[in-house]
N, C-alpha and C positions, 0 to 999 in steps of 0.2 A: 246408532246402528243403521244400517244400509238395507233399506227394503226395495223390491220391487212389485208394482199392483200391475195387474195384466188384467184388463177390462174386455170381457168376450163381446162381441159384437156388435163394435159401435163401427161408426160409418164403414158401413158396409151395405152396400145397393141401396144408398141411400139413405140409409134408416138407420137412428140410434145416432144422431149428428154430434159432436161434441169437438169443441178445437179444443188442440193442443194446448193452448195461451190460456183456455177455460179451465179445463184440467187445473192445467199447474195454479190457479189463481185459488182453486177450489182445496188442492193439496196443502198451497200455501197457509187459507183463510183456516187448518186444522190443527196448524202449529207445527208441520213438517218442514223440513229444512232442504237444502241443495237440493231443490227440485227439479227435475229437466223428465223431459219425456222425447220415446224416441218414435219416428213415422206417426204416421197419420191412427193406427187401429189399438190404439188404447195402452203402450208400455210406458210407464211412470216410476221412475226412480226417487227415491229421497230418503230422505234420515230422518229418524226421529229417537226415543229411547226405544229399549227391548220391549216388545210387545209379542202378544199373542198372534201368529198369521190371523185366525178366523177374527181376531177384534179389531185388527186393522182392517183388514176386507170390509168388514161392518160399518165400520166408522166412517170408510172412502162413499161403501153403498150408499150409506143413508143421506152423505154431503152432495150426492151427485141425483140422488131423487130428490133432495128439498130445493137444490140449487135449478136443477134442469127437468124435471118430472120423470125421467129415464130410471127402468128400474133395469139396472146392470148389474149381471153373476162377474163376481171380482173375486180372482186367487192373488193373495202374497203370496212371498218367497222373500228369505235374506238375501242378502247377498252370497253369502257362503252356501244357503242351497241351492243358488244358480251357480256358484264356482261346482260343487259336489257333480251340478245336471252335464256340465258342461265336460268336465272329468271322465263321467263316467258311460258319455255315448260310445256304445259295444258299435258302432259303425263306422267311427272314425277309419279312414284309412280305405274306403269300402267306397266311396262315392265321389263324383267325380262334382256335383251341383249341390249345392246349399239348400235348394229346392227340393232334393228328392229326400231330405232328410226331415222330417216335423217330430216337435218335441209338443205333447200334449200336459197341459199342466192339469190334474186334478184336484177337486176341491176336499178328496179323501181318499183313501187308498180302499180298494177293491176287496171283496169278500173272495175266499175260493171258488163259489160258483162264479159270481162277475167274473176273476182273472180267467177263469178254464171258457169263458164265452167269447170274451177277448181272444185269449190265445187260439181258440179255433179258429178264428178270423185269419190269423196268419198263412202266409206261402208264399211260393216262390220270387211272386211277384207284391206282394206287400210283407215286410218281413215287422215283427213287434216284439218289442222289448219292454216288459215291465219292471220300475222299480220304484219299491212307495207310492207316492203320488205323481211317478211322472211314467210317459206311456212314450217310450223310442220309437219313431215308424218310420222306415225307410220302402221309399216306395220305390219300384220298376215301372209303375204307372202312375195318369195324371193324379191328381189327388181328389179329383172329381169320381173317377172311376173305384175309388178305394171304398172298401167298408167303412172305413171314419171317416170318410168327405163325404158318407150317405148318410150318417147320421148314429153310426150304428151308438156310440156311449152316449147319444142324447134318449135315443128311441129304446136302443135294448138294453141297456144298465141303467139309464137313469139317473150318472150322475154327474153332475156341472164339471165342466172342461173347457179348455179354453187352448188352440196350438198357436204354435207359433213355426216359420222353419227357421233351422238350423242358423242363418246368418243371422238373422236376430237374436234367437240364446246368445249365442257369442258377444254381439254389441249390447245385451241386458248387463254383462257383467262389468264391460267397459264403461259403464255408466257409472 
C-alpha cells in the first residue's frame, strides 16, 4: 500500500536539517519500498503493507531520532486519503495561485470546542474548511499575516499539524 509521511519542520531557518537522500536511506533501512521524496521540507512517499497511520508515523519518528537526534511530529496519510484531500478541496475553482491555498494535515480530528475555536478564526480574508483531519485554508492574505501562520493550532488547540500548499497536495498524490 502507498503512504505518505509529512515531516513538520525540518530545514526550516535552518534548523531541523535532514536531506532528502538521508530520509529515503532511513525509509529504505525500515523495509519500505519505492521510496522517493519530494522538495526539500520533509514529503516521503512509499509502500509498504497496510499499516496503522499513528504506527507508521511511530516507526518513521523513532528511525529518524535514533538515526539523526531530531525529535520530529510526523503525520501519514495513504494514498487514497490524499486522493480523498485532494477531491474534496471546497476551493477549487476559487483561486487563481497554489499559494493561497494550504492544506493543514492533523495528527487527529478536533473536538467541538477546538472546531468552534478554529472556525471563529475564519473571514473574509482567511476563509477554513474543516474535514476530519484535514484543515482547507484559503487565504486573501500572506500566510504570515493569518491566524495559522501565527501559530494559532500550535498555541490554542494544541495539536500537531503540519501544512503544506496546495501544489504540493497535488504532487503528494503523483508520487
Amino acid at each position: 500500500m502507498r503512504y505518505v509521511a509529512l515531516l513538520r519542520g525540518i530545514n526550516v531557518g535552518g534548523k531541523n536539517k535532514v536531506s532528502m537522500e538521508r530520509l529515503r536511506e532511513i525509509a529504505a533501512a525500515l523495509g519500505f519500498t519505492n521510496v522517493k521524496t519530494y522538495v526539500n521540507s520533509g514529503n516521503l512517499a512509499f509502500d509498504t503493507k497496510k499499516s496503522d497511520d499513528k504506527k507508521l508515523a511511530s516507526k518513521i519518528h523513532d528511525a529518524i531520532e535514533k538515526e539523526l537526534g531530531l525529535d520530529i511530529t510526523i503525520m501519514v496519510r495513504s494514498e487514497d486519503e490524499i486522493a480523498d484531500v485532494v477531491a474534496k478541496n471546497p476551493y477549487i475553482g476559487h483561486f487563481d495561485n497554489h499559494k493561497d491555498v494550504h492544506v493543514l494535515f492533523l495528527d487527529r480530528e478536533l473536538s467541538k470546542d477546538e472546531t468552534a475555536l478554529l472556525l471563529a478564526q475564519a473571514n473574509d480574508k482567511e476563509m477554513i474548511t474543516l474535514d476530519g483531519r484535514t484543515i482547507y485554508c484559503f487565504l486573501k492574505i500572506s500566510i504570515i499575516d493569518s491566524s495559522l501562520g501565527k501559530g494559532f493550532i500550535d498555541r490554542k488547540l494544541k495539536v500537531p499539524a503540519t501544512a503544506r500548499n496546495w501544489r504540493t497536495v497535488q504532487t503528494l498524490l503523483e508520487l
